[in-house]
N, C-alpha and C positions, 0 to 999 in steps of 0.2 A: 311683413313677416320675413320676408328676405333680409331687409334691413337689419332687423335684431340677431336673424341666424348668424348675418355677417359678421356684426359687432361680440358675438359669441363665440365665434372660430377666432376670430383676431384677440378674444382678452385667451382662451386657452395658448392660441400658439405663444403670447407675452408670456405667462407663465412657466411656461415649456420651455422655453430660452432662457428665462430668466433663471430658473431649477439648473440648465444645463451648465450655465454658466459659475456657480458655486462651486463644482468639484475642479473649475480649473482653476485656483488658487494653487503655488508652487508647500509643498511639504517644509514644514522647518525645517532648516541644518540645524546638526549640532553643535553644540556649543564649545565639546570639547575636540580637542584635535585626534583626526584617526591617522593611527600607526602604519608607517609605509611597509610590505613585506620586507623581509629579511634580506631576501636576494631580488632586492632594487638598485637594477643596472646602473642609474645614475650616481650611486654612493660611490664614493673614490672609495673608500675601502672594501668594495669588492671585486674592483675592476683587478683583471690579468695583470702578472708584473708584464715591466716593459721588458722586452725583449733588445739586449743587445746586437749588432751585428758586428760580426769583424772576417776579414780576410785573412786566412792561414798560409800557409805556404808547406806542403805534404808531399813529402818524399817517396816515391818508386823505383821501383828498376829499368833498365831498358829492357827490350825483347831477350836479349841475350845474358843477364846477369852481370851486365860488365861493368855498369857504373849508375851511381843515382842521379837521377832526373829531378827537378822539383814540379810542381803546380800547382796554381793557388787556387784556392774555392774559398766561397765562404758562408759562414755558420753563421747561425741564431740563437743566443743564450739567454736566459735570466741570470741563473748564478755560473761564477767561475765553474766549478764541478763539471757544471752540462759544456762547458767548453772544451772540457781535457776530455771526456767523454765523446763527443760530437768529431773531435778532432783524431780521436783513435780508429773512430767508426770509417773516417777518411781513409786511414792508412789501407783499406783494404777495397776502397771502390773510388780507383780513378777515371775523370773524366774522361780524358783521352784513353780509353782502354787499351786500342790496338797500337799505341806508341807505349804506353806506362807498366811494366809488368807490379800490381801489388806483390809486396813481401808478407802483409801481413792480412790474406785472402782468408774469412773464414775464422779469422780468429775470435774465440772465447774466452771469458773471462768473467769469475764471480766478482770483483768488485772494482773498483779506482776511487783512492782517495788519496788529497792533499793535504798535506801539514809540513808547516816550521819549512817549506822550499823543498819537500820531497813527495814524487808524485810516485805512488804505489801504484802498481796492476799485480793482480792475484789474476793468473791466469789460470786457466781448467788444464788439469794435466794429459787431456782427452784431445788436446790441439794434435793436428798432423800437417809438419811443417816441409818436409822432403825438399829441401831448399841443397844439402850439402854444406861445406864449411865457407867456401865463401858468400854462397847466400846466406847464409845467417851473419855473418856478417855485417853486408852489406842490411838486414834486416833489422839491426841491431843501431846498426848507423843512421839507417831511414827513422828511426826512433829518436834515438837521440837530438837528429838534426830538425826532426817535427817539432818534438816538445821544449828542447832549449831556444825555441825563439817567443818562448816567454820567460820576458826576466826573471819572472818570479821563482819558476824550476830553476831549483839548484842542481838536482840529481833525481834518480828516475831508481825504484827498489823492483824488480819483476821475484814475485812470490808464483808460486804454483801450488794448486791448495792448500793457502795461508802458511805455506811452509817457503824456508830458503830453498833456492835450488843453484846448483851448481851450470846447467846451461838449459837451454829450452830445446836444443837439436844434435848438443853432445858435442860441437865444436868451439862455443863463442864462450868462455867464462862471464858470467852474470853472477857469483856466489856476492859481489861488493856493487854497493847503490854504483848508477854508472852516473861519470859526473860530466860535465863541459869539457871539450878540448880548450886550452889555454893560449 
């Protein structure tokens, strides 16, 4: 009797394994190919532009107003734009702070654009510049000597809400695009 009980646990456990082992057979794949999402990292066409770098060279004053300074930093761009932007943003936070006085500390401005070698700034007429006639000047110079060391600036147009203006502090004439010294 034992003998048979035996041979009766031993044929259930076979079919007990044998039942368990059916459900692990792997699921079809399909046949037809599945769509990667849209913002799948590895497609080149969604990856970030590349980012240029270059070293500018950004003109200040000294402590005293007496004469400009230069210092180079440098920027990370995609398009030209964010360079003449990136590079304006400079003119007003130099690294050496307690050697470089910024001229153009704080300054705002609704737009910068490029065309045909003329780089516009539409400045906010709400800027307060309290520089005097030779700092603006000298403010005006730290501009010009920033942005003409790219070939491409021909001339520099400073609009104040999208309008011409005649000076920014009522000493430096700006009514004409300011072009390169020759």
């Amino acid at each position: 009797m034992k003998k048979s009980l035996m041979i009766g646990v031993a044929a259930f456990a076979v079919l007990l394994l044998a039942g368990c082992g059916q459900n692990a057979t792997p699921a079809p794949q399909p046949t037809t190919p599945v769509e990667q999402p849209s913002g799948n990292k590895t497609d080149p066409s969604t990856t970030e532009p590349t980012l240029k770098k270059q070293v500018v060279t950004v003109y200040y004053s000294d402590s005293d107003l007496m004469e400009l300074q230069k210092e180079e930093q440098e920027i990370s761009f995609a398009e030209d734009i964010e360079k003449y932007k990136k590079t304006l943003a400079l003119l007003g936070k130099p690294v050496k702070a307690d050697a470089h006085f910024p001229l153009w500390k704080d300054f705002q401005y609704h737009s910068l654009t490029f065309a045909d070698g003329t780089l516009t700034i539409d400045a906010d007429s709400k800027n307060q510049y309290n520089l005097g006639s030779s700092g603006e000047g000298m403010a005006v110079d730290s501009l010009k000597e920033t942005f003409f060391q790219f070939p491409e600036v021909k001339q520099i147009v400073i609009l104040e809400d999208g309008k011409k203006t005649e000076s920014l502090m009522g000493h430096v004439d700006i009514s004409q695009p300011l072009t390169r010294n020759k």
